[in-house]
C-alpha positions, 0 to 999 in steps of 0.5 A, spaced: 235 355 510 237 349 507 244 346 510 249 344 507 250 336 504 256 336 508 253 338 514 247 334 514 250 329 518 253 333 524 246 337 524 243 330 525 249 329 530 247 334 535 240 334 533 240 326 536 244 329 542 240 335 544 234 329 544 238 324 549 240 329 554 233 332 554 231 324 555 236 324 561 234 330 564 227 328 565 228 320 567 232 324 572 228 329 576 223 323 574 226 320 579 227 325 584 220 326 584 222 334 580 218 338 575 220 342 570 219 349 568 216 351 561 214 359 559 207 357 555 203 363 552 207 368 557 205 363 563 210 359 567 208 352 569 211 347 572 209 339 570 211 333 572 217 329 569 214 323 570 207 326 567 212 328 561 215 321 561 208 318 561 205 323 555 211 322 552 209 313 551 203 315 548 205 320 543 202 326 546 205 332 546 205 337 552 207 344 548 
């Protein structure tokens, strides 16, 4: 589905700040030496946030 052209830039908007705060929450459970919880194929898996961070830097994705 295509967007509206005047709703191109609030989508990008929201878009943006769904990234930082995702950003935000791994830096902080990061810091507090926390996993988050994924759901992959039906398995739940728990992986360090400081492992996400560190893919992240590299480019590879953990999904």
């Amino acid at each position: 589905m295509a967007l509206k052209p005047e709703n191109v830039e609030l989508f990008a908007k929201i878009e943006y700040g769904l990234k930082l705060a995702i950003q935000r929450l791994y830096e902080q459970k990061a810091a507090n030496n926390e996993t988050a919880v994924f759901v992959i194929d039906g398995e739940v898996r728990h992986i360090s946030a400081r492992e996400i961070l560190e893919k992240q830097k590299k480019g590879i994705s953990i999904l």
